[in-house]
Structures are given as C-alpha cells and as structure tokens.
PANUKOL-709010 format. One line per field, with one value per residue (C-alpha): residue number from 1; chain; x, y, z. Coordinates in steps of 0.02 Angstrom, whole numbers, always signed. Layout:
num	[NUM ...]
chaine	[A ...]
X	[X ...]
Y	[Y ...]
Z	[Z ...]
***
This chain:
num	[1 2 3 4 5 6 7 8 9 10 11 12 13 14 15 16 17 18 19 20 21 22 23 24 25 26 27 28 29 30 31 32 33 34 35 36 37 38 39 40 41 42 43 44 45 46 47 48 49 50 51 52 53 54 55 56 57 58 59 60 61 62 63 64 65 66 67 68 69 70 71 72 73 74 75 76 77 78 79 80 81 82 83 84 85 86 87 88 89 90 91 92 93 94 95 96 97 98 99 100 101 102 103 104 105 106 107 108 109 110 111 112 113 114 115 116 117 118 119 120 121 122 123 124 125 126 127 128 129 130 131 132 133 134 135 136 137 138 139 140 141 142 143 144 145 146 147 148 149 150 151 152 153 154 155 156 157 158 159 160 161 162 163 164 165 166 167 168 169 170 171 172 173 174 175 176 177 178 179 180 181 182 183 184 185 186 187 188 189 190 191 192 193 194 195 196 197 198 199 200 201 202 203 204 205 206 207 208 209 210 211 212 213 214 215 216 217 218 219 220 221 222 223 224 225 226 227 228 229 230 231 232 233 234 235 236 237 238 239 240 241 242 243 244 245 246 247 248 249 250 251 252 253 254 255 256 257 258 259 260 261 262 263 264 265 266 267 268 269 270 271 272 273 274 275 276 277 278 279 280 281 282 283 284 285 286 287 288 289 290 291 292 293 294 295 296 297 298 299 300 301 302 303 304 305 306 307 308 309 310 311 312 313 314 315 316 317 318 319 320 321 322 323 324 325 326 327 328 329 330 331 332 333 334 335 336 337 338 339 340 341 342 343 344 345 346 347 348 349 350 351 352 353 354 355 356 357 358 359 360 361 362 363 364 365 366 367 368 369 370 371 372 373 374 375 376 377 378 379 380 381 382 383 384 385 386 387 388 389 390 391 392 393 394 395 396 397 398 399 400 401 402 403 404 405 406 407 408 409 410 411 412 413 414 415 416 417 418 419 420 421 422 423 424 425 426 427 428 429 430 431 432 433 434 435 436 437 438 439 440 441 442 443 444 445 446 447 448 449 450 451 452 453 454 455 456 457 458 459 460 461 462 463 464 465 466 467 468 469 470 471 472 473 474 475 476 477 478 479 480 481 482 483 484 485 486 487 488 489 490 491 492 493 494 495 496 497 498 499 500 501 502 503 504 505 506 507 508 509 510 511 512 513 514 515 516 517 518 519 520 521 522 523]
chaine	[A A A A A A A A A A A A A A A A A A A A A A A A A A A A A A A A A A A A A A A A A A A A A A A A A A A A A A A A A A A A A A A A A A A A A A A A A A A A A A A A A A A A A A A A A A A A A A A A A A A A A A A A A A A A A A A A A A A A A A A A A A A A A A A A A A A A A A A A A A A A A A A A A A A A A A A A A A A A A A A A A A A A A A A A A A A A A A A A A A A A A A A A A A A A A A A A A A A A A A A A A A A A A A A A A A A A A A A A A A A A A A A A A A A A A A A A A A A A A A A A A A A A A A A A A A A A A A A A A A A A A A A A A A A A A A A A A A A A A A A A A A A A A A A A A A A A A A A A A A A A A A A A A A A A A A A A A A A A A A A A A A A A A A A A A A A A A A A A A A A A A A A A A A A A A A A A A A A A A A A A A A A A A A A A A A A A A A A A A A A A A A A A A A A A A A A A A A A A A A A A A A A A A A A A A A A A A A A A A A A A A A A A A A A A A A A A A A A A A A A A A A A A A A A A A A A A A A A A A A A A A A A A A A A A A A A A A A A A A A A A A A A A A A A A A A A A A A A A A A A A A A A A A A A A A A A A A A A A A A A A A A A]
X	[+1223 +1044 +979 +1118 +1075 +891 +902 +1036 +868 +750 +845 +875 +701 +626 +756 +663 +498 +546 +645 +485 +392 +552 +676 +853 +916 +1033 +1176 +1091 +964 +1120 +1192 +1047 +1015 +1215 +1169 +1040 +1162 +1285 +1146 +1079 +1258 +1283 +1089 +1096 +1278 +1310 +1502 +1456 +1357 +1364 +1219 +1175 +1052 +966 +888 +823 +912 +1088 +1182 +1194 +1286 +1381 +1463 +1533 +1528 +1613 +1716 +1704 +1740 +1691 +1842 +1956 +2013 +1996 +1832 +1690 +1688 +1571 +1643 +1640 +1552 +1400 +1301 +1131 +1028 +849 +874 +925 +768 +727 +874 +804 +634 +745 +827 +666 +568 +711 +708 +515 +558 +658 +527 +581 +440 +304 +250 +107 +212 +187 +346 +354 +365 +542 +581 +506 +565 +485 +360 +255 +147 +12 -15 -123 -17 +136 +33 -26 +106 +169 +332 +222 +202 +370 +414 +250 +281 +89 +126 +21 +192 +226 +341 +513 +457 +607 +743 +852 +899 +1003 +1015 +1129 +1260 +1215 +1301 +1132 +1130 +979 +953 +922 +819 +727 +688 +631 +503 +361 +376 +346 +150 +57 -19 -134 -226 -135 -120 -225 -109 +66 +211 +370 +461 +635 +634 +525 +667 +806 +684 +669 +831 +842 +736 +851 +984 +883 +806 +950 +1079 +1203 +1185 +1080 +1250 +1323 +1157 +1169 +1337 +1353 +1164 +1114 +1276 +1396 +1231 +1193 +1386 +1400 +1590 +1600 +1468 +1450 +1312 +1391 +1520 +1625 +1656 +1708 +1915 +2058 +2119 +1972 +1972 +1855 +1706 +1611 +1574 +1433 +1410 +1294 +1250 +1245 +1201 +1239 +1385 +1437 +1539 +1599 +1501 +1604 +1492 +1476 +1342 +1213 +1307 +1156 +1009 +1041 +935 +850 +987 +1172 +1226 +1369 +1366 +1401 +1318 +1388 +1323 +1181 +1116 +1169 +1027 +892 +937 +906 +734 +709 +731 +606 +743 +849 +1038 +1118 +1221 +1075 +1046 +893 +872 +673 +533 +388 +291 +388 +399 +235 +216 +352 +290 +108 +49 +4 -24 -113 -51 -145 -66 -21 -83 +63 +117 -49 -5 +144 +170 -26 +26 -167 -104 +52 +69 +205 +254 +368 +525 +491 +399 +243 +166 +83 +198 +134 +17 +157 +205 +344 +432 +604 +640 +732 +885 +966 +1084 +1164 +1233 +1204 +1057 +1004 +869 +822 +669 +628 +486 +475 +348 +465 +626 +704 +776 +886 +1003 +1071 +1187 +1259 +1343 +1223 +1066 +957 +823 +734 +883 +884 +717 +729 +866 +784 +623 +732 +808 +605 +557 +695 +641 +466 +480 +382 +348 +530 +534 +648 +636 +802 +759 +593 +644 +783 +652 +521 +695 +766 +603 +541 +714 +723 +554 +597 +772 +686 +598 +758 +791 +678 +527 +542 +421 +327 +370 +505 +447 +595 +642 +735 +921 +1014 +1036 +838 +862 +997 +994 +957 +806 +770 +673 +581 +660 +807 +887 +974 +1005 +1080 +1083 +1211 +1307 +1489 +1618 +1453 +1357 +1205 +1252 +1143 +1201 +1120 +1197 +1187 +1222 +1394 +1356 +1195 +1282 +1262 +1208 +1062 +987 +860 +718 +567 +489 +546 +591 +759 +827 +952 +1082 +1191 +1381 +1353 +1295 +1255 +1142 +1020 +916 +884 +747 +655 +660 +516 +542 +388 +426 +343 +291 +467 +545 +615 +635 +489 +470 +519 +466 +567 +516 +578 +636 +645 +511 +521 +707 +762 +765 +594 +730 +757 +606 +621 +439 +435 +538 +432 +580 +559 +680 +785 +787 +589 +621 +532 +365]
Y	[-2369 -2424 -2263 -2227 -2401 -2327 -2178 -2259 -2369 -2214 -2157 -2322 -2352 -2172 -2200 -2364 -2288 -2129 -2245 -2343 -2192 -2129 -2197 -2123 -2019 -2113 -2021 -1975 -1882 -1773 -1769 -1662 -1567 -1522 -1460 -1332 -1299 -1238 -1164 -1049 -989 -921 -847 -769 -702 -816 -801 -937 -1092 -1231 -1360 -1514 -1615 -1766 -1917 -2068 -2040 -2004 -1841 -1889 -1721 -1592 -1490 -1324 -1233 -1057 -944 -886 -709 -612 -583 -707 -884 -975 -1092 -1149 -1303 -1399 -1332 -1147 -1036 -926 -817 -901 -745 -791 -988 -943 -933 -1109 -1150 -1018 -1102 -1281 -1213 -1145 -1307 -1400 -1284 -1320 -1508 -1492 -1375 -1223 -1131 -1147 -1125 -1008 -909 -741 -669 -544 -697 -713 -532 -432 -262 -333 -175 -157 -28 -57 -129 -281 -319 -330 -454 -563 -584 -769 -866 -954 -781 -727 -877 -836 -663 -606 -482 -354 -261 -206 -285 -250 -149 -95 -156 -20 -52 -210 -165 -146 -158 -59 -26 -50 -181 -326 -184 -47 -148 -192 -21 +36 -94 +26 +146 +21 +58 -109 -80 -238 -330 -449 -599 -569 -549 -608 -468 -526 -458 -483 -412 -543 -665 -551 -543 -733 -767 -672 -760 -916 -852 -776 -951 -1050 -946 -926 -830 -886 -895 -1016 -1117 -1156 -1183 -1290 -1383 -1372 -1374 -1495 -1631 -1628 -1627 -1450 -1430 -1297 -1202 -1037 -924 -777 -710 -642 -814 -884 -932 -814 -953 -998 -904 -1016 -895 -822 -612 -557 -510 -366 -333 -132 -45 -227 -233 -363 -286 -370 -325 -355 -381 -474 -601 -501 -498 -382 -520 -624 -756 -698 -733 -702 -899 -955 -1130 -1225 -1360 -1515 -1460 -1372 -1555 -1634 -1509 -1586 -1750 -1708 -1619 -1767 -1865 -1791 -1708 -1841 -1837 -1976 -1991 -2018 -1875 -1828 -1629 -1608 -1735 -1752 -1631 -1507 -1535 -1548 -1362 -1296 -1379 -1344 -1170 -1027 -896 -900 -822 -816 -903 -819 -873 -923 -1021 -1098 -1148 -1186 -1311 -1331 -1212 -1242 -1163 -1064 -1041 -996 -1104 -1077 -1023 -1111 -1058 -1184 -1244 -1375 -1420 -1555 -1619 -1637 -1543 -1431 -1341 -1220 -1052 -943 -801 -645 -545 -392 -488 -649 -783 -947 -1075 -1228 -1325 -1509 -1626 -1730 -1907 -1896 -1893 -1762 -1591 -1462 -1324 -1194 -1065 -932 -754 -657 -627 -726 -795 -857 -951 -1055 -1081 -1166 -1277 -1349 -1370 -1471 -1552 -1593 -1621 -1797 -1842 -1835 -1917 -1762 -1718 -1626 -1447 -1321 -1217 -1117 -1045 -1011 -912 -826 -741 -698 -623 -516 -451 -409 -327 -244 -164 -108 -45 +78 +161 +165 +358 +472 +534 +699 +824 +914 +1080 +1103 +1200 +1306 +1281 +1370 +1387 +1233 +1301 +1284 +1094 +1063 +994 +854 +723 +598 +414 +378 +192 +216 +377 +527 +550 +714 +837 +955 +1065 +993 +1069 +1160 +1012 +929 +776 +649 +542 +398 +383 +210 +132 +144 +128 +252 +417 +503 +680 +769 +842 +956 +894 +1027 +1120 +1041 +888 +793 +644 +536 +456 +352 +356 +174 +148 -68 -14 +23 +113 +318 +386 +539 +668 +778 +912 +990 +1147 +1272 +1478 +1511 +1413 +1295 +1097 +1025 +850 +731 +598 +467 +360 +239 +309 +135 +30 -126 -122 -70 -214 -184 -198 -5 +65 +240 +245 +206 +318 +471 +596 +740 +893 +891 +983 +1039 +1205 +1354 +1437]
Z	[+1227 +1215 +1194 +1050 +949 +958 +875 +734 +723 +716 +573 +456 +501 +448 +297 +229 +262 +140 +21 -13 -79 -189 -333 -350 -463 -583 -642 -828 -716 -607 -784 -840 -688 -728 -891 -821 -687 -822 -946 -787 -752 -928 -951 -787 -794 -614 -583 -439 -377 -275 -290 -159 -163 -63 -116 -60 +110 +12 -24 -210 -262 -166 -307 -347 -543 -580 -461 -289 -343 -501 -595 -497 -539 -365 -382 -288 -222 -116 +40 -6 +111 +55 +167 +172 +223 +262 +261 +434 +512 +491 +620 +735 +708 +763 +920 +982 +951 +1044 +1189 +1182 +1186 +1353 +1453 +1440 +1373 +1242 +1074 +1142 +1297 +1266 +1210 +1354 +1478 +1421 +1361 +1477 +1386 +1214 +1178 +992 +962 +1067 +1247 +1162 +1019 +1155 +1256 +1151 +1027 +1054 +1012 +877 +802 +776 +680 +550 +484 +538 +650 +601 +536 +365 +254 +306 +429 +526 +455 +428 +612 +533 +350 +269 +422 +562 +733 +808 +952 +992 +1153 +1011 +920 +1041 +1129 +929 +906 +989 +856 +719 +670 +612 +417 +444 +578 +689 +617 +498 +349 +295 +299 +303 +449 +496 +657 +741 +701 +775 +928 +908 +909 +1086 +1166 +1115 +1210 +1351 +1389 +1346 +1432 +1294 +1132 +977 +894 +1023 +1013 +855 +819 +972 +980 +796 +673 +790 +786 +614 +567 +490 +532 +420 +458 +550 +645 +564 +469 +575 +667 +506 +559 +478 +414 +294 +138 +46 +59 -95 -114 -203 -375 -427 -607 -627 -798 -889 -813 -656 -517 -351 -190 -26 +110 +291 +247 +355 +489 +587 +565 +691 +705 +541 +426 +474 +445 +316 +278 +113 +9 +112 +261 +224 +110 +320 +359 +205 +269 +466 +420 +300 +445 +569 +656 +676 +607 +496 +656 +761 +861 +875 +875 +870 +859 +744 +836 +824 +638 +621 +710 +587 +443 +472 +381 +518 +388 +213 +77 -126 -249 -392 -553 -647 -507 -524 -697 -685 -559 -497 -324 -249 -87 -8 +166 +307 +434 +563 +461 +315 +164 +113 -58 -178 -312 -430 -327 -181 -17 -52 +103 +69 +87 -28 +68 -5 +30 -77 -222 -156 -159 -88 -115 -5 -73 -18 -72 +96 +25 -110 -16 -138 -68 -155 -98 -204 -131 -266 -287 -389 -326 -465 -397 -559 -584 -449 -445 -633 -568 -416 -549 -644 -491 -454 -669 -640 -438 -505 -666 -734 -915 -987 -984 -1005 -838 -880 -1041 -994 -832 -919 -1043 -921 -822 -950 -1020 -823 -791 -951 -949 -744 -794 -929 -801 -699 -597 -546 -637 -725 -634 -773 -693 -577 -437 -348 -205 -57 -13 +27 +216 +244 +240 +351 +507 +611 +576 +706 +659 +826 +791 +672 +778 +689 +500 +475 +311 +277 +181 +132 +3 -85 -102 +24 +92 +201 +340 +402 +582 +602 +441 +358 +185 +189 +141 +7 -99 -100 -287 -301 -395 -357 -224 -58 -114 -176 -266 -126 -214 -98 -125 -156 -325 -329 -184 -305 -178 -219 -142 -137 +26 +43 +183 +271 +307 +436 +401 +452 +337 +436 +418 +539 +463 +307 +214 +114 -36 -175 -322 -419 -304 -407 -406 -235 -98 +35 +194 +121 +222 +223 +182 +388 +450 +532 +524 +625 +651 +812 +902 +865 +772 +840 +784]
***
C-alpha cells in the first residue's frame, strides 16, 4: 500500500513540476488546432484522422474527423484503430529499458550474449554490435537494408530473418552514420522475448499496454478481436485518384512497427513518457535513467536547411527509438510511422508539457506535420502561421514535379534483346531466397517467393534489361531487371533498381538483392 501511495505521489508530484513550466490550452486554442485539422483533411485529400493531444498533465482532446474507410460512411472516432508502423519501436525501446531495470541484461551486452545465432556481415561487426545499437539505426547497414524479408507481408519467420542478416553488406562505417534499419528492431524485439521468456507481443501487451491503460491497444493486427471492426484501411492516391488499400498494419515488423492502437491510448502513452515512465495510475514502467538513455541522441544526423528556418532545428539526432530535434528553441522528441496508405506522427515538447499524436489513412506526412506545428504555434504562444497552406503548396508542387517524371525513362535506342526463354529461370537473393521468372500464357512473369503481393510482368525495355511492373498498381514500386548473361547465353546474375526512386518506398530494396541464377548455369 505504501509503495502504491508513492508512486500516485511520484506522479502528482512530476505533474506540478511540468505544470509550472506550461499553461493550458483553452478551448479557442483546440478550436483552432480543429480548424487546421479540417483544412489538412481537404488539402491533402485525408479520408481519415484521429488527433490527441496532452497538456499540462491532461488529455485535453481525443477526437476523430472523416471516415474510417475511403468511400464508406462509418467514422473515426477516438477509439478507432490505426496501424502505427514505426511508432512501434519506441515501445520496443520501453520493454528493453524495463528488462534493463530488473537485471536482466544491459544497455551495452553484446547482442550475441542473448542471440547467440545473431550473425552480420563480418565477425567484428557481429561482436560488437550492442543492444544500445539496435535501438540507434547506426549499424553500418544501408537504409532499408533488408527489408523485403518483412515488406510488404512476407511468410518469412524471425528464424529466416535472422539466418539472412550475414548477407546484408554494410554501405558505411559502424556507427558512424545514420541508416535507418528496420531489421535491428525485429532483432530487438527478439531479444525481448528471448530474455523475458515470452514473445515481444506478449510483453507488451501484458507489461507495457495493461500499465499505461491502453485497453484497446494491440501488438499486431492480427490480435486485434473479431469482434472489433472499428479499425481504419489505408487510402492511396493513384493517378489523382484515391483508392482503398487493404492491408495488415505491418503485420511482419515485429518489434519495428506491427502495433495498432488509437488516439486515447496512444495520448496514455504521451502522458506515461511525460511522466518519466510513470502511468497516471502510478505504475512505474522505466525510470529516469532509462529515459534519459532513450532520450539522449546516439547518432547525429545534419539538419536540413529549411528545417533550420523554419522552426530554428540547430540539431537532429536518434535516440533509442525516438527521433530527436530543436524546435523553437525547445527539445522536441516523436517519431513519425508509415505504412502503405497509412501514416502516423507522435511529437512531444517535454519542459513544455505539450505532446501530439496523429494517426491517419493516407500516408501524408506534410500534413500531419503542419497540424502538430499548429498544435506547438498555440502550446508555445508562437507568432501565427499558417503551417497547412504552406505545406500543402510545397506538397503538391514536390509531388507534381516527381509525378511528371513518373515510368521509366525512354532509352534513346532500344537495344534488342534475346528470346524471352533466355531469361527464365530461377534467381536466388543470398538473404531474400528464390524469385523466379517465367514464361506464362505468352507473357514473362516474376515471382517473388516470399512476398504475396510481389508478382508481376516483365517488359522489355533494351538489351538485357526490363521494366517490372507488379500486378499491384498503388504499390508504386516498378523497377528495372538487368540480367547478366554468360557466352552461352544463359542468365548468370541480375540486378534490380527503382524505376521512380523518389516515389517508391526505400523498404523496396531490390537494389540489395545479389540475384544469382540457381542452379549456377554451366560454362
């Protein structure tokens, strides 16, 4: 009982100390924040949003605009379920620091200690790669590297994944540079389970989410009840036109972003990290420590300029699942998640005791970056200024100038090439497995193996090489295949690029594929 009136006293106490620094938001302020809420929605074409934020200790809204669904009626409401993507990783980040709080291992325990089949690329990078450095996204690996083991909805296992690392080549010194890499979450993630003894889903769901009070909440789609229907799908907008993308919420990532949650829990979660890791209940999940370790930069990045002058970003960093910045002169920590027609955005300005979360179905980033500036512009009492319409210009003119360019570039002489039978047969990714081209019905198809929704035709485009369209249109990821082929005019290799870089999502990595021809054809 003592202990219990303690930690209520941890929390009231840690509430006063933050509500001395901060003012609350009257309701003229939400008002307005409502009106860019609304204004986004209609300049980004955003079927669906749910908005929550924190201050001063409170949840002050918890609120749903639009649909669930593009082209259906039933609405969003502050309990509807979104797939948060990459704002997973901070709760990965959490259950690790907790599991560091009771003994079980440390920050700095090479990860082989507790996975002792973890393998990279080389016998150094494999033992000195720490805990610390999964959580940091400077592992020496490109960005993306990999994750066509997971995306987009593989029937790869964490053993599969596992056994492929090896193959992944490192494009920068080790932690040296930040990449961000999914993988080293999904590895993360095991280690959660190895050294807790259940899975990282049960973890969190039963040590993170029951604590904080996110009843609603769920480490992955598939765990979401039959009985709940109140769950968003993704909305893609394709040739200026939007069309509904099913999907499972990234059901593969694991501990790198396979959570569904909604606005009322996830602003339970602003409040807890608001809180030093302690709940409005109480319980205390992580210490200030801890915090302190995931809140503390472990990787540089530059700032851009326009960040620079537009919200005085002096320095941007990585911590241990979150995302780090200057904003105005403040500490800003968030993380932004996306998933195929679907986007989130946690942001939180801690001495201010202000935090946002935006979870929608269209995968507009600049829009919810605009509303959590206005969110900040009334929390901050900063000069008025109209994020939305500035972000929707700089967002049509950027997609409009990317979408002329769209499809493959005209060679200026088409080289011919050989008959389609020279280029069938099986390629094998040292990591990825088999991807297989054939002829079907008098056309060349390719297979992806492992991944349901990679499938798709083959069209010549010169020489040895072919435009990839995938059955899948709202993928938006074609890509060339150049075949290497030997005196004998046989397949002996092939390489895979973009054929829209600045459109097609960088968890497409064909470029790191290594295809070779299985079985190795004869000289």
């Amino acid at each position: 009982m003592k202990h219990t009136l303690w930690r209520k006293a941890l929390f009231v106490s840690s509430a006063l100390l933050m509500s001395s620094n901060t003012f609350a938001l009257t309701d003229t302020q939400l008002e307005e924040v409502e009106k860019s809420v609304n204004m986004a929605m209609k300049s980004f074409s955003i079927p669906g949003l749910a908005v929550g934020i924190v201050n001063d200790g409170k949840v002050v809204m918890a609120k749903g605009f639009g649909v669930r669904s593009y082209g259906k009626e039933t609405q969003v409401d502050e309990r509807t379920l979104f797939g948060i993507a990459s704002n997973s990783k901070a709760f990965t980040a959490a259950a690790l620091a907790m599991l560091v709080e009771q003994g079980k291992f440390k920050w700095d325990d090479p990860v082989v200690k507790h996975l002792p089949e973890f393998e990279l690329y080389s016998k150094a990078l494999t033992e000195q790669m720490t805990i610390r450095d999964l959580l940091s996204h400077r592992s020496g690996l490109g960005l993306g590297a990999g994750d066509l083991m997971i995306w987009p909805d593989t029937d790869k296992s964490v053993e599969d994944i596992l056994k492929g690392l090896k193959y992944l080549k490192p494009v920068s010194q080790f932690r040296n540079e930040y990449n961000y890499n999914n993988l080293m979450f999904v590895v993360a993630g095991e280690v959660v389970s190895r050294v807790s003894g259940i899975s990282w889903h049960e973890f969190v769901e039963q040590h993170i989410f029951s604590k904080v009070g996110m009843n609603g909440s769920y480490a992955a789609f598939s765990r979401i009840p039959h009985a709940n229907s109140n769950f968003a799908t993704g909305t893609i907008e394709y040739q200026g036109q939007l069309e509904e993308f099913i999907g499972d919420y990234l059901e593969d990532f694991r501990g790198a972003g396979s959570i569904t949650s909604n606005v009322t829990d996830m602003a339970k979660w602003m409040q807890t990290q608001m809180n030093v890791g302690t709940t409005s209940s109480g319980e205390v999940l992580f210490g200030s420590k801890s915090q302190s370790n995931m809140w503390h930069p472990h990787i540089m990045r530059v700032p851009e300029e326009q960040a620079l002058q537009g919200f005085r970003q002096h320095f941007k960093g990585y911590g241990l699942g979150w995302s780090l910045e200057s904003y105005f002169g403040y500490k800003k920590v968030g993380h932004v998640g996306g998933i195929l027609g679907m986007g989130s955005l946690v942001a939180m300005i801690p001495e201010k005791g202000v935090g946002v979360v935006l979870l929608s179905n269209q995968q507009a980033y600049p829009a919810l970056r605009a509303i959590a500036n206005e969110v900040f512009e009334q929390a901050l009492d900063l000069a008025p200024h109209n994020w939305v319409a500035d972000s929707a210009k700089t967002y049509h003119e950027s997609r409009s100038e990317k979408y002329s360019k769209f499809g493959p570039v005209k060679p200026k002489r088409k080289k011919k090439g050989l008959s389609d039978d020279h280029y069938t047969g099986t390629l094998r990714s040292p990591w990825y497995g088999d991807v297989i081209v054939e002829k079907i019905a008098g056309e060349l198809r390719i297979d992806f193996t492992h991944t349901g929704l990679l499938k798709g035709s083959l069209h010549h485009h010169g020489g040895h090489s072919f435009v990839v369209k995938w059955d899948e249109k709202l993928l938006e990821a074609d890509a060339y295949i150049h075949f290497k082929l030997n005196d004998k005019g046989h397949v002996e290799s092939a390489e895979m690029e973009w054929v829209n870089p600045e459109i097609t999502d960088f968890s497409f990595d064909f470029h790191d594929l290594n295809l070779k021809a299985f079985p190795k054809p004869k000289e």
